[in-house]
N, C-alpha and C positions, 0 to 999 in steps of 0.2 A: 807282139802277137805270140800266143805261142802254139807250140802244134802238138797233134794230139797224142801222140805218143812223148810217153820217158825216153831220155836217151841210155844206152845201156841192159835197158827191158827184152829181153830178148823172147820172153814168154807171149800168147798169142794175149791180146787183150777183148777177145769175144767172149759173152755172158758164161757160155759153159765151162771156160778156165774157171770162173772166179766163184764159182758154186762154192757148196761146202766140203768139207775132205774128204775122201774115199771112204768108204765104210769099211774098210780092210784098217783103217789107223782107227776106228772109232770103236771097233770092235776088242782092240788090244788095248782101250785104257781100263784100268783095275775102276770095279765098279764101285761106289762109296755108295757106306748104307745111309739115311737119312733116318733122325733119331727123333721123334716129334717131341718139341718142348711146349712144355707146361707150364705158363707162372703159379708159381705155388709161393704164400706166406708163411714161414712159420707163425705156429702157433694160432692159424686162421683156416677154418673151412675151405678146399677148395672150391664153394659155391661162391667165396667172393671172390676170386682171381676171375672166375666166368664171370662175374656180370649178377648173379643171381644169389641175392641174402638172404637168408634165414636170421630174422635176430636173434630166435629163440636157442640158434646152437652155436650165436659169438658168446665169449666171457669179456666180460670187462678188463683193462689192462690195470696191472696190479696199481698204478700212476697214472695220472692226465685225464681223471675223470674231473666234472666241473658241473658245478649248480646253473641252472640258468633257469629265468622266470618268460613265460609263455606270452608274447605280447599279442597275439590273434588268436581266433579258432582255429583250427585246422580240422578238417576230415581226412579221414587216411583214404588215400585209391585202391590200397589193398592190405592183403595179410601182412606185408612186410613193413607198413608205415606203422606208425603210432599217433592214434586220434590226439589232438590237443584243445584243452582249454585254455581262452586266454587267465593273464594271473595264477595261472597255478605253477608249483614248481617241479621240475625233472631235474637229475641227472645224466649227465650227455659227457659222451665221450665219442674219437673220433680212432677208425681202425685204418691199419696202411692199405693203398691203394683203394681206396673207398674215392667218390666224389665229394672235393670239398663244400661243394655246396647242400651237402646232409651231415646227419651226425645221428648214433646209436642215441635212442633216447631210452630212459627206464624213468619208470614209475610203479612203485611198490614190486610186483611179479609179471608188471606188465612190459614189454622191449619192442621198439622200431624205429624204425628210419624217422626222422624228422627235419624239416627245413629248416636250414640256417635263418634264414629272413624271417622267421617266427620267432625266433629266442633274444633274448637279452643274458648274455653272458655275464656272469655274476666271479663267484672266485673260482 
């Protein structure tokens, strides 16, 4: 069995001991400013660290663009996708922290989002 007190405890052990500290200590600690962070990419808009892509103001990365041919139709849900036909071809390229399950698409002066699950990756 054991009983309800610590041995050695000499402090009252009712709820208003165990509050929280005096606001006489909480007043004397040095207050720290908080610095709000941003994920920012170089060399990337921060509309894509938000969530929110413009294709028309990414640039393509100088490397790791890649041909790939259109296996479905696609219709874009908005300004930011890129309409696709099936068989025709685009180049696609893929920017940091983007979702892997899209990819920058271009075609001639045209750019948007486009589904992975539509392309056949080519070289």
């Amino acid at each position: 069995r054991f009983s309800g007190t610590f041995v050695g405890n000499t402090e009252s052990t009712s709820p208003a001991a165990s509050t929280s500290p005096p606001a006489v200590a909480a007043a004397t600690l040095p207050a720290v400013p908080t610095i709000p962070v941003v994920p920012t990419i170089v060399g990337v808009p921060n509309t894509v660290a938000e969530g929110v892509l413009n294709p028309n103001e990414v640039k393509p990365p100088a490397s790791g663009t890649r041909r790939a041919r259109v296996l479905y139709d696609y219709e874009a849900a908005d300004s930011t996708e890129l309409a696709l036909l099936a068989d025709e071809m685009i180049t696609v390229y893929s920017l940091p922290g983007m979702d892997p399950d899209w990819l920058i698409g271009e075609r001639g002066n045209q750019k948007g989002k486009v589904p992975v699950t539509y392309l056949e990756l080519l070289s």
